[in-house]
Backbone as XML, in Angstrom:
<?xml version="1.0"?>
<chain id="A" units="angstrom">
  <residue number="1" name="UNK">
    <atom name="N" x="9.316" y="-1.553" z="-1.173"/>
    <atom name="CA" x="9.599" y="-0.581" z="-0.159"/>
    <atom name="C" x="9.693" y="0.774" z="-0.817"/>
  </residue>
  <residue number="2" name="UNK">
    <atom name="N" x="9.536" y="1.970" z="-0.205"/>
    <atom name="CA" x="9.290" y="3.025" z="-0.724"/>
    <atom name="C" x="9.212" y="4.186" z="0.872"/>
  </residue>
  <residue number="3" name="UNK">
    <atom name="N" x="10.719" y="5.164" z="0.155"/>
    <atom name="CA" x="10.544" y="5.907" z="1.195"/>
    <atom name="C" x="10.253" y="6.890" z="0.772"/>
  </residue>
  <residue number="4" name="UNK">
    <atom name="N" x="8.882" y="7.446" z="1.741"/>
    <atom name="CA" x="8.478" y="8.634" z="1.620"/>
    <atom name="C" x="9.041" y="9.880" z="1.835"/>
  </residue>
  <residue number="5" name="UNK">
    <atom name="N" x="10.035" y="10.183" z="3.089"/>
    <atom name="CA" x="10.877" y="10.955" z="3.303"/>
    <atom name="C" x="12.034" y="10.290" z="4.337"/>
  </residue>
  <residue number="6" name="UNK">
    <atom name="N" x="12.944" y="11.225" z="4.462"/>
    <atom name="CA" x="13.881" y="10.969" z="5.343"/>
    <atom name="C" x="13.582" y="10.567" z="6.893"/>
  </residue>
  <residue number="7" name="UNK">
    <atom name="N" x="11.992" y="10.222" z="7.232"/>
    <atom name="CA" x="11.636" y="10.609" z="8.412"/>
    <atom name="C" x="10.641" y="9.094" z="8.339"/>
  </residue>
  <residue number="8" name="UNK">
    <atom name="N" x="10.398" y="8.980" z="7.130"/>
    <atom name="CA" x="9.086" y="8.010" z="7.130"/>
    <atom name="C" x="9.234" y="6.400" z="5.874"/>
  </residue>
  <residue number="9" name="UNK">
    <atom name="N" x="9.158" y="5.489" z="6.027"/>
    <atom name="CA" x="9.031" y="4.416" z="4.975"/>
    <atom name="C" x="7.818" y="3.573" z="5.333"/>
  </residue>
  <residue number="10" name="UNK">
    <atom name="N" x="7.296" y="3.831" z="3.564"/>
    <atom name="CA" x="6.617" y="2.618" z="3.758"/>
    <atom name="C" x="6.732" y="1.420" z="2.641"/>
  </residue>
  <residue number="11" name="UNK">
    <atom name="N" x="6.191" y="-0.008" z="3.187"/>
    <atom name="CA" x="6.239" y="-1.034" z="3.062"/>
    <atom name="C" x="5.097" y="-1.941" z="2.377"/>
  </residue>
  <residue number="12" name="UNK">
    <atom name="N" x="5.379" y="-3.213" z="2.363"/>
    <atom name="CA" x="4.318" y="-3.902" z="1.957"/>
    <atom name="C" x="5.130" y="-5.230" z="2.406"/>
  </residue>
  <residue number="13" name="UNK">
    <atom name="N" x="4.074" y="-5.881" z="2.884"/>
    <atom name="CA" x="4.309" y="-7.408" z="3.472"/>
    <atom name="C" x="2.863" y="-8.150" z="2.835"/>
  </residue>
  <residue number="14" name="UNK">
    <atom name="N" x="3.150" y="-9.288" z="2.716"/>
    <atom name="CA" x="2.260" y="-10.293" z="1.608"/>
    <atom name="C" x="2.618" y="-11.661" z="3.291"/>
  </residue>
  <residue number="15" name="UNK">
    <atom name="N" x="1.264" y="-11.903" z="3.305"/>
    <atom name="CA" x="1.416" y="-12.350" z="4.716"/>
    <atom name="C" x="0.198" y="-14.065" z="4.190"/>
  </residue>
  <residue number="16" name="UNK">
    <atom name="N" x="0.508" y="-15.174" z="5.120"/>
    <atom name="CA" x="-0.258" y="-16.109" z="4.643"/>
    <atom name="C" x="-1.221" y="-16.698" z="5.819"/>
  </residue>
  <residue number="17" name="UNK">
    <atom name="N" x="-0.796" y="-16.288" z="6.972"/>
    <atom name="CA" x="-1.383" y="-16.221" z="7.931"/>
    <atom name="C" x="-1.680" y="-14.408" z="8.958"/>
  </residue>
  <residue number="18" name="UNK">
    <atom name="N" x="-2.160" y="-15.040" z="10.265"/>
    <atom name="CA" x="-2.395" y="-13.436" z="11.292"/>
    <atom name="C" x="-1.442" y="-13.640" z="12.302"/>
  </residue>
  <residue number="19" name="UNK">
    <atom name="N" x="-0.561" y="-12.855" z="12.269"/>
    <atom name="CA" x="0.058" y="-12.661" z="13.863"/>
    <atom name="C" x="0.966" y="-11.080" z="13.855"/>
  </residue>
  <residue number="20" name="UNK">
    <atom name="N" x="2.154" y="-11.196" z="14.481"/>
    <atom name="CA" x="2.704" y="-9.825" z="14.580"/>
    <atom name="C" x="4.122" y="-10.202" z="14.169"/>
  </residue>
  <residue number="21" name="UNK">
    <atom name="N" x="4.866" y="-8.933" z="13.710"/>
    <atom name="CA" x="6.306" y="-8.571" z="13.271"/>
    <atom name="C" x="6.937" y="-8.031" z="13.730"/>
  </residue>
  <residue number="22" name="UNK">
    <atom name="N" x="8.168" y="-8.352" z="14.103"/>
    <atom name="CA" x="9.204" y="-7.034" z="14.511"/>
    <atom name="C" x="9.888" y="-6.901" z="13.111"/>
  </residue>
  <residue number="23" name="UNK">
    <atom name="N" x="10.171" y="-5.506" z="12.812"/>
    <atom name="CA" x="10.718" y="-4.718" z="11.567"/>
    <atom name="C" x="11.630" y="-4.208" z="12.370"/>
  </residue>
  <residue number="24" name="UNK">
    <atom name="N" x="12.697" y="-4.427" z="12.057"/>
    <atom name="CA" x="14.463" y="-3.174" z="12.190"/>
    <atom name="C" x="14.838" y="-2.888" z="10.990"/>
  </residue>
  <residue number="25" name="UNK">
    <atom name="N" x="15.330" y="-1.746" z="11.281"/>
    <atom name="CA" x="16.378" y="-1.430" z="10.596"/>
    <atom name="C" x="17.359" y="-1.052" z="10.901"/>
  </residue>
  <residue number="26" name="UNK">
    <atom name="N" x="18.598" y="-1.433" z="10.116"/>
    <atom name="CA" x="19.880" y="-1.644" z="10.612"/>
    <atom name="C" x="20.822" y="-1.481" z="9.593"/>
  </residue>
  <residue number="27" name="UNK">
    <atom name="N" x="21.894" y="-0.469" z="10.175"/>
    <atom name="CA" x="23.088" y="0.133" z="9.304"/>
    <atom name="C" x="23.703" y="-0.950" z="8.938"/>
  </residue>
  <residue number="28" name="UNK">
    <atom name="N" x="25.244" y="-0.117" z="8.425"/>
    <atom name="CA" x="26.316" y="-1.152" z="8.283"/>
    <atom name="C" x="27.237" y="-1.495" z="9.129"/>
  </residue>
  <residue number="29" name="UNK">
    <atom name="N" x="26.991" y="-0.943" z="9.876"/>
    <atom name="CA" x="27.574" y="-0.436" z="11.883"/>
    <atom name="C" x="27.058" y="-2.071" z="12.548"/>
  </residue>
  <residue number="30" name="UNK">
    <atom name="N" x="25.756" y="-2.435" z="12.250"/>
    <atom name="CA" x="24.620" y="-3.198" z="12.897"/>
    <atom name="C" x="24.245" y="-2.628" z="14.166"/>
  </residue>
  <residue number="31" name="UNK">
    <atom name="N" x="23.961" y="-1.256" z="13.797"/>
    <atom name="CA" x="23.367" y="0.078" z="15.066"/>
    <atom name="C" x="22.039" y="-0.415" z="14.178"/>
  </residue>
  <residue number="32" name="UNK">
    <atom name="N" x="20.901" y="-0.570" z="15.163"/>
    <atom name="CA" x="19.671" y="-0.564" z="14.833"/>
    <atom name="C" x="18.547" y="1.055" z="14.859"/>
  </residue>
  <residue number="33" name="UNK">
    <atom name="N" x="18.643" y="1.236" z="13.653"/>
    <atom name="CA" x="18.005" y="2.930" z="13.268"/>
    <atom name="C" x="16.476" y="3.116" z="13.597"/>
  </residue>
  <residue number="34" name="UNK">
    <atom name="N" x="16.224" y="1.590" z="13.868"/>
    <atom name="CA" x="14.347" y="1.461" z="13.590"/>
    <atom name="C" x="13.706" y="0.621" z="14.205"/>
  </residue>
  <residue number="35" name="UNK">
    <atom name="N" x="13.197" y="0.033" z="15.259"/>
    <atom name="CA" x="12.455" y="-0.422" z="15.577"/>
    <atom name="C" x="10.706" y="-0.916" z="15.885"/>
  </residue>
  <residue number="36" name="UNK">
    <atom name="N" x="10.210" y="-1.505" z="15.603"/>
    <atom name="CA" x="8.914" y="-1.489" z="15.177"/>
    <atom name="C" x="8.533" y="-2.409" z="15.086"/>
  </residue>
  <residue number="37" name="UNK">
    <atom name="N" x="7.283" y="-2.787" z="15.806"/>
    <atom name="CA" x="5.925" y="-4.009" z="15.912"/>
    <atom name="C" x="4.727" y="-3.543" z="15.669"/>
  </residue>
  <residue number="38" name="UNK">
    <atom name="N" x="4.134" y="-4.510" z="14.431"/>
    <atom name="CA" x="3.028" y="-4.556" z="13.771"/>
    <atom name="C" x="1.970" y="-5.684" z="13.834"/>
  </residue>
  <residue number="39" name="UNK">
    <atom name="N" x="0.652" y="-5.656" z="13.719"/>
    <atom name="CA" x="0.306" y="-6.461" z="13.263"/>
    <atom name="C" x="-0.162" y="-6.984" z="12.100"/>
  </residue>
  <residue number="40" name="UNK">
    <atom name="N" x="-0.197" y="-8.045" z="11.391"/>
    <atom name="CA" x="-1.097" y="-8.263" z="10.133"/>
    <atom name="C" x="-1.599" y="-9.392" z="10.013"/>
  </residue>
  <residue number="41" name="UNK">
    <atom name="N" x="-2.100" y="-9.027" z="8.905"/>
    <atom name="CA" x="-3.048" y="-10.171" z="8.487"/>
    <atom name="C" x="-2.868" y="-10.621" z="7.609"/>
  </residue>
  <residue number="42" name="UNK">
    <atom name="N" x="-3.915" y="-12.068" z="7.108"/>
    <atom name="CA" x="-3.458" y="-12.881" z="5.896"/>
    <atom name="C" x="-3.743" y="-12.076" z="4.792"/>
  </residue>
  <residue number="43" name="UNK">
    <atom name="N" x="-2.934" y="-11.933" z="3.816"/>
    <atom name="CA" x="-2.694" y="-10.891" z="2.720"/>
    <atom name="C" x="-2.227" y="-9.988" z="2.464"/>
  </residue>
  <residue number="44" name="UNK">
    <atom name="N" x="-2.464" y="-9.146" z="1.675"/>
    <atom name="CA" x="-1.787" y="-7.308" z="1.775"/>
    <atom name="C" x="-1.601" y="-6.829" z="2.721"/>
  </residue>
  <residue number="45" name="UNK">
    <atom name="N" x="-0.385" y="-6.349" z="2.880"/>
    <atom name="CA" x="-0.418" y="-5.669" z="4.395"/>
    <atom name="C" x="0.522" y="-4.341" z="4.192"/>
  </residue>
  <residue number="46" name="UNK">
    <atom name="N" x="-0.223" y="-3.238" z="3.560"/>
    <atom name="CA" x="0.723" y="-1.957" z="3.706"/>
    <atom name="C" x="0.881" y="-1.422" z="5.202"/>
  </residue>
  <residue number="47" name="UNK">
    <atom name="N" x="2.519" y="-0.862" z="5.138"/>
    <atom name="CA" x="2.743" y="-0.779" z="6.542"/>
    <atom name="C" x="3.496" y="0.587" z="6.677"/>
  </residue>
  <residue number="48" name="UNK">
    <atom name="N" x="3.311" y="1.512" z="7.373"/>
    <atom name="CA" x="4.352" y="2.928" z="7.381"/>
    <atom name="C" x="5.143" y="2.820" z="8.146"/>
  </residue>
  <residue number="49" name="UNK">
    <atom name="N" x="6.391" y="2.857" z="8.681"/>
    <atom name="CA" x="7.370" y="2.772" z="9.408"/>
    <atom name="C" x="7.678" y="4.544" z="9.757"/>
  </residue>
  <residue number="50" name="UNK">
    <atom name="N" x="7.808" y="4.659" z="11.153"/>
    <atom name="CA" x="8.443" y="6.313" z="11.130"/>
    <atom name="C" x="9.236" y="6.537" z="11.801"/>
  </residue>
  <residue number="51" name="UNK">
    <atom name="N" x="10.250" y="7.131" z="12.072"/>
    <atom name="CA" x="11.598" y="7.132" z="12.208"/>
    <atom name="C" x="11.481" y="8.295" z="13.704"/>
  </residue>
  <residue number="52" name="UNK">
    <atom name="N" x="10.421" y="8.632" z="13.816"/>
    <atom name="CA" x="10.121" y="9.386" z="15.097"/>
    <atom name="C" x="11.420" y="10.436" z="15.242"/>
  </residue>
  <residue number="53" name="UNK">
    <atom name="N" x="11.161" y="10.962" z="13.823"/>
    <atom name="CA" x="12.147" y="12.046" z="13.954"/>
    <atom name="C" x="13.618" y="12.157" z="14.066"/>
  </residue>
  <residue number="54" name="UNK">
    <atom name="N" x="13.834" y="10.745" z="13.732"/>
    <atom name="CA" x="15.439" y="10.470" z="13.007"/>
    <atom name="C" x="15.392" y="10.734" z="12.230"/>
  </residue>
  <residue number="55" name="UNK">
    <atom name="N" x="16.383" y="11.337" z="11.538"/>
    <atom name="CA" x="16.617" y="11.547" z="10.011"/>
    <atom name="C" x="17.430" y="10.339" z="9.349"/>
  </residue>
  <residue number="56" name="UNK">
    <atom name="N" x="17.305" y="9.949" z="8.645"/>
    <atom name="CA" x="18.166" y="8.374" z="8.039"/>
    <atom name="C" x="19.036" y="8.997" z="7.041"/>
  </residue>
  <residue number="57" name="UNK">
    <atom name="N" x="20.548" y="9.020" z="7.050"/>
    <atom name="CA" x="21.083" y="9.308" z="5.854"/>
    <atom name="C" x="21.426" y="8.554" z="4.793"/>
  </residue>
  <residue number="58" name="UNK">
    <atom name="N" x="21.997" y="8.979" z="3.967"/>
    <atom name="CA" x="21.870" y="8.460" z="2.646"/>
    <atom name="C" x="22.879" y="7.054" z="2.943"/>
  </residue>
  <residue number="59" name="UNK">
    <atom name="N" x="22.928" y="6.166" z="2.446"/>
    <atom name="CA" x="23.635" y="4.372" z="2.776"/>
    <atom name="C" x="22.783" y="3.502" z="2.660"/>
  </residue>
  <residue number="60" name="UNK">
    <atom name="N" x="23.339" y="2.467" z="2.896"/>
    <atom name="CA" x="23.088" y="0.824" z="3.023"/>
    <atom name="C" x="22.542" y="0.787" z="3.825"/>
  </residue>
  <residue number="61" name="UNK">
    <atom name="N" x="21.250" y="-0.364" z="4.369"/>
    <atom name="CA" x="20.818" y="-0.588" z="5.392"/>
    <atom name="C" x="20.398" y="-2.132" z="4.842"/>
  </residue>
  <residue number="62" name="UNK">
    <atom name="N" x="19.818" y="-2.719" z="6.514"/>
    <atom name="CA" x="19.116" y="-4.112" z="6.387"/>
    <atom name="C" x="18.166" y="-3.815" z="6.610"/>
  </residue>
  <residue number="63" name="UNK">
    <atom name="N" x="17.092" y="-4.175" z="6.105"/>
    <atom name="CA" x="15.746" y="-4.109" z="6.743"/>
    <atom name="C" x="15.240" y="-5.488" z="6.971"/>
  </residue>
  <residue number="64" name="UNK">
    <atom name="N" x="14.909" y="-6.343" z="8.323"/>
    <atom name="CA" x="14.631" y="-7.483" z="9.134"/>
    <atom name="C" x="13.244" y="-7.170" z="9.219"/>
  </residue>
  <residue number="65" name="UNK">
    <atom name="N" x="12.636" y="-8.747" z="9.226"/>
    <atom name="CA" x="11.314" y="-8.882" z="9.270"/>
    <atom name="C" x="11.090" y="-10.003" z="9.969"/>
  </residue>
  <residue number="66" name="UNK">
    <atom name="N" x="10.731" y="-10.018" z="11.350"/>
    <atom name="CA" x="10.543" y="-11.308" z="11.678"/>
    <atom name="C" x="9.623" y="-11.299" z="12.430"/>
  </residue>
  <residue number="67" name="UNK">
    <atom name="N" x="8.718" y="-12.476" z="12.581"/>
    <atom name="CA" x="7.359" y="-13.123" z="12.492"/>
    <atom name="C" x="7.607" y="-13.291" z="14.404"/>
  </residue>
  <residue number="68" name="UNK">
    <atom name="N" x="6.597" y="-14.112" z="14.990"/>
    <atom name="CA" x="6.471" y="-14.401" z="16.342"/>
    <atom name="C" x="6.610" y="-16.114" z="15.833"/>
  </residue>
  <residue number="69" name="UNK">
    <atom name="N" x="6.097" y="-16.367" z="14.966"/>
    <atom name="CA" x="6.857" y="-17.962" z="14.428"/>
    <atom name="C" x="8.387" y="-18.251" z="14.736"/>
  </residue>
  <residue number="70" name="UNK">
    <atom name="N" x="9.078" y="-17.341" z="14.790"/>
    <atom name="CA" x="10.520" y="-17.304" z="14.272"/>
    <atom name="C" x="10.781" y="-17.273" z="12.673"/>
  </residue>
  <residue number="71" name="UNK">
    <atom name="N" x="10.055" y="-17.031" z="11.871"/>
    <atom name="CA" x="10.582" y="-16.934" z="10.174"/>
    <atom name="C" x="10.833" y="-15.103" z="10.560"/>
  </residue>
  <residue number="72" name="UNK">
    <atom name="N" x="11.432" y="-14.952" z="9.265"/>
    <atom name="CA" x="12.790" y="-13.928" z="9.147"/>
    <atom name="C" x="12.615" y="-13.797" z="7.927"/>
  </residue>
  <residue number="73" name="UNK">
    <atom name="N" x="12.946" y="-12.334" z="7.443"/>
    <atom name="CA" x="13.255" y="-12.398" z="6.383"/>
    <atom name="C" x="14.544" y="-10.960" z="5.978"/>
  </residue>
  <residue number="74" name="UNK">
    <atom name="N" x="15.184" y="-10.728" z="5.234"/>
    <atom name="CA" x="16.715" y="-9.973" z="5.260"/>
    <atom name="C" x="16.358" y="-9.888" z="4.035"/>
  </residue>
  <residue number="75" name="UNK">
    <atom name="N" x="16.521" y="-8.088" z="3.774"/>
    <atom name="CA" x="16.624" y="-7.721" z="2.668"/>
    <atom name="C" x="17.690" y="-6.020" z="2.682"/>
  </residue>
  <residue number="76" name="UNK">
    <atom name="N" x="18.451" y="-6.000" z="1.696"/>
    <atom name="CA" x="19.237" y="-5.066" z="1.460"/>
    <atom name="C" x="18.439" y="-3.762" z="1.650"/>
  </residue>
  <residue number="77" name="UNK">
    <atom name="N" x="18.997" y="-2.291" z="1.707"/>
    <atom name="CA" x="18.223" y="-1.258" z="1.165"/>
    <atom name="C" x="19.118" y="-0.507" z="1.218"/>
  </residue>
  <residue number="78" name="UNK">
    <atom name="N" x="18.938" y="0.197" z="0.412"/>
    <atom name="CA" x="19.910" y="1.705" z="-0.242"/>
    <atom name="C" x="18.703" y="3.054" z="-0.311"/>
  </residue>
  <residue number="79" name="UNK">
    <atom name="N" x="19.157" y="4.013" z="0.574"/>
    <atom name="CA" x="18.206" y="4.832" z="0.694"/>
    <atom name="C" x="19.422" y="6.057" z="0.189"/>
  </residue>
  <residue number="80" name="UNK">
    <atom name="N" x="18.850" y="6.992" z="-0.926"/>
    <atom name="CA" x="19.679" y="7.816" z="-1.365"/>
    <atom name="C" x="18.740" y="9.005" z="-1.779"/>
  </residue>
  <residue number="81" name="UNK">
    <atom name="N" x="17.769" y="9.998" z="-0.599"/>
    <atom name="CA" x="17.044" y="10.874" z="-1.174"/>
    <atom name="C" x="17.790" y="12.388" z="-1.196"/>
  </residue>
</chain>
């Protein structure tokens, strides 16, 4: 993961099949900052996330990844630009 600015992140998902994702992101509140559906495909899948002009401040967050399968995936993030 890699944020570009306070406004924008992008991603990378490693995918083994094709379907779609919901991506959140989510404080320590569990206020959801981000919402977002993608699609991908089997393999590399760079992805930009944009905050549509939220500014994200500096903290902890979750960033959620979950499939239309129901798989999930939870990972920490610390954004400090």
């Amino acid at each position: 993961m890699h944020f570009v600015s306070k406004t924008v992140i992008a991603i990378c998902i490693t995918a083994s099949y094709e379907g779609k994702a919901h991506i959140s992101l989510i404080n320590l509140l569990g206020q959801e900052m981000l919402r977002n559906e993608t699609g991908f495909i089997r393999g590399f899948n760079p992805i930009v996330l944009n905050t549509n002009g939220r500014v994200l401040e500096n903290g902890f967050y979750h960033l959620l990844i979950r499939d239309e399968k129901g798989n999930s995936f939870l990972t920490k993030v610390i954004f400090n630009k």
